[in-house]
C-alpha positions as CSV (number, residue, x, y, z in Angstrom):
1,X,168.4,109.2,74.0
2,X,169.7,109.6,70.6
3,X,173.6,109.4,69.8
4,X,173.8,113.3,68.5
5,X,176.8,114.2,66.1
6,X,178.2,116.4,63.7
7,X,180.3,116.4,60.8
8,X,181.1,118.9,58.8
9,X,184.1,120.8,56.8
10,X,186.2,123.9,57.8
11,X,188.8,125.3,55.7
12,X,192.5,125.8,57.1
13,X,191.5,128.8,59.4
14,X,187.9,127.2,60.3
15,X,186.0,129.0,57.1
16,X,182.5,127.6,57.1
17,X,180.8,129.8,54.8
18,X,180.3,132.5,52.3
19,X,177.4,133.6,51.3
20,X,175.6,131.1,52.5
21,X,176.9,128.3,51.1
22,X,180.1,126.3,51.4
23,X,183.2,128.6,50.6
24,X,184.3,126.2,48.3
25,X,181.3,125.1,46.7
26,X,182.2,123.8,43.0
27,X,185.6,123.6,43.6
28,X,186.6,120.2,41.3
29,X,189.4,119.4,43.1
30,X,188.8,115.8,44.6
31,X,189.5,116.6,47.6
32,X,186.9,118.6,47.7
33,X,184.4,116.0,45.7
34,X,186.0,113.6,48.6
35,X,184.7,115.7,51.4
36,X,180.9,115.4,49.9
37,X,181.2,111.7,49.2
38,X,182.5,111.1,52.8
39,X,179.9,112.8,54.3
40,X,176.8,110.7,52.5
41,X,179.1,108.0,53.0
42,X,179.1,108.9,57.2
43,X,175.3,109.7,57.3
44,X,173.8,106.7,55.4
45,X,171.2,104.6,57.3
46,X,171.4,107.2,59.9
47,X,169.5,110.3,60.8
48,X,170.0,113.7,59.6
49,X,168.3,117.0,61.1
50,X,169.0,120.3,59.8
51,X,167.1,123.6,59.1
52,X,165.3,124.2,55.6
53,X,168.3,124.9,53.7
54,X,170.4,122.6,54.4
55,X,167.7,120.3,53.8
56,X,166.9,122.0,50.2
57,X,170.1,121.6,48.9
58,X,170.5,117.6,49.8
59,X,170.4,116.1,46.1
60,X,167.3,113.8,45.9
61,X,169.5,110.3,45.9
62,X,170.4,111.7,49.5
63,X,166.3,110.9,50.6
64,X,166.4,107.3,49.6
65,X,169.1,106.0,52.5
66,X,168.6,107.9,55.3
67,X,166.0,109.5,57.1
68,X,166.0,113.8,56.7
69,X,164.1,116.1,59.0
70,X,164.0,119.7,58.5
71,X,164.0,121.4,62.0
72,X,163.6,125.0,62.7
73,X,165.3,127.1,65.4
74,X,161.8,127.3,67.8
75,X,161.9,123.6,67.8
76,X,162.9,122.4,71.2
77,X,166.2,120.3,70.7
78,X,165.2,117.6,73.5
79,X,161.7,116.9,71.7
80,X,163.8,116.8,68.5
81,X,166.0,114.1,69.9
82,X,163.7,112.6,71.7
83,X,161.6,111.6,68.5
84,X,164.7,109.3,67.7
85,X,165.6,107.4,70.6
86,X,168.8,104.7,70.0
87,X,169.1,106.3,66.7
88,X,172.5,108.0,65.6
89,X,171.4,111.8,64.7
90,X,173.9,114.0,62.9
91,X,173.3,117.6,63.2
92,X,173.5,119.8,60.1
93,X,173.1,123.3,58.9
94,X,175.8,125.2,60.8
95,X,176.0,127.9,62.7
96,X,173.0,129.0,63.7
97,X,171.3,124.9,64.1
98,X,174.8,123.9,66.5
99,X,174.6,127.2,68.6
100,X,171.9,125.5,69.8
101,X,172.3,121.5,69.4
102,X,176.3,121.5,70.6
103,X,175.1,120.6,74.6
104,X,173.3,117.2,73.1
105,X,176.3,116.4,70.8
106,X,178.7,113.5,71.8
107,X,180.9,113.2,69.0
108,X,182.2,116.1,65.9
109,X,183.7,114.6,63.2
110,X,185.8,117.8,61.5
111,X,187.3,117.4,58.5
112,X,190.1,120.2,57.7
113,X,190.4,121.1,53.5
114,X,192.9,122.9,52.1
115,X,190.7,126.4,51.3
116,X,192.4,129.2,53.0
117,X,190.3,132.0,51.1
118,X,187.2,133.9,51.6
119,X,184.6,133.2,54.6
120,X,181.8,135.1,56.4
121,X,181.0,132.3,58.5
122,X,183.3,130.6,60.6
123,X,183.7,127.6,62.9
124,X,183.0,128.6,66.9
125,X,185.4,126.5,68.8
126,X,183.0,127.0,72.1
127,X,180.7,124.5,70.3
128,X,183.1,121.6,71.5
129,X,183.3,123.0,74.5
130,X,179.4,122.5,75.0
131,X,179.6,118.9,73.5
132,X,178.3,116.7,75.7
133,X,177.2,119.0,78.5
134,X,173.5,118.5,78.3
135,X,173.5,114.5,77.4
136,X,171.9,112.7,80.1
């Protein structure tokens, strides 16, 4: 079975999202520039699934060290996994992709940044809670 995780950025109050994107999308502040370095430094060599947007938006250099596959929500998450046995899989897209993959996931790496503005999306808590629950 593959070795399923996440990482991904909250703000201070666990904003995830506005308007589908990152709330703080742009921002210059390094830490912010940090956050997106870390996270193609965490994922390289490594396999990352997420649905077609998430996918879209990965800059091209992103393709060349790590392997990308764009799932949709009526794939079945065990047939996903299965297709990358001993492999470490990172789950991307938010929401609606970790309602679903949380059971399979052993390990979220969260990263807190210092937004505490706008969000319509928010980080579900219940998703750790699931972690690990369907790994066999």
């Amino acid at each position: 079975m593959a070795d399923v995780r996440v990482i991904c950025a909250i703000g201070r109050s666990g904003q995830l999202g506005l308007g589908g994107q990152l709330p703080w999308e742009g921002r210059p502040e390094r830490v912010f520039t940090e956050d997106v370095e870390r996270f193609f430094e965490i994922t390289r060599g490594h396999v990352l699934i997420a649905g077609p947007k998430t996918v879209a938006s990965f800059p091209s250099f992103a393709r060349n060290d790590r392997v990308i596959v764009e799932i949709r929500s009526s794939d079945d998450p065990e047939e996903v996994l299965a297709g990358f046995p001993n492999r470490v899989v990172y789950v991307g897209g938010g929401p609606a992709v970790w309602d679903v993959y949380a059971p399979y996931v052993r390990h979220w790496d969260i990263n807190t940044l210092p937004y505490d503005g706008e969000a319509d999306t928010w980080f579900n808590p219940a998703w750790l809670v699931a972690a690990g629950s369907r790994r066999g």
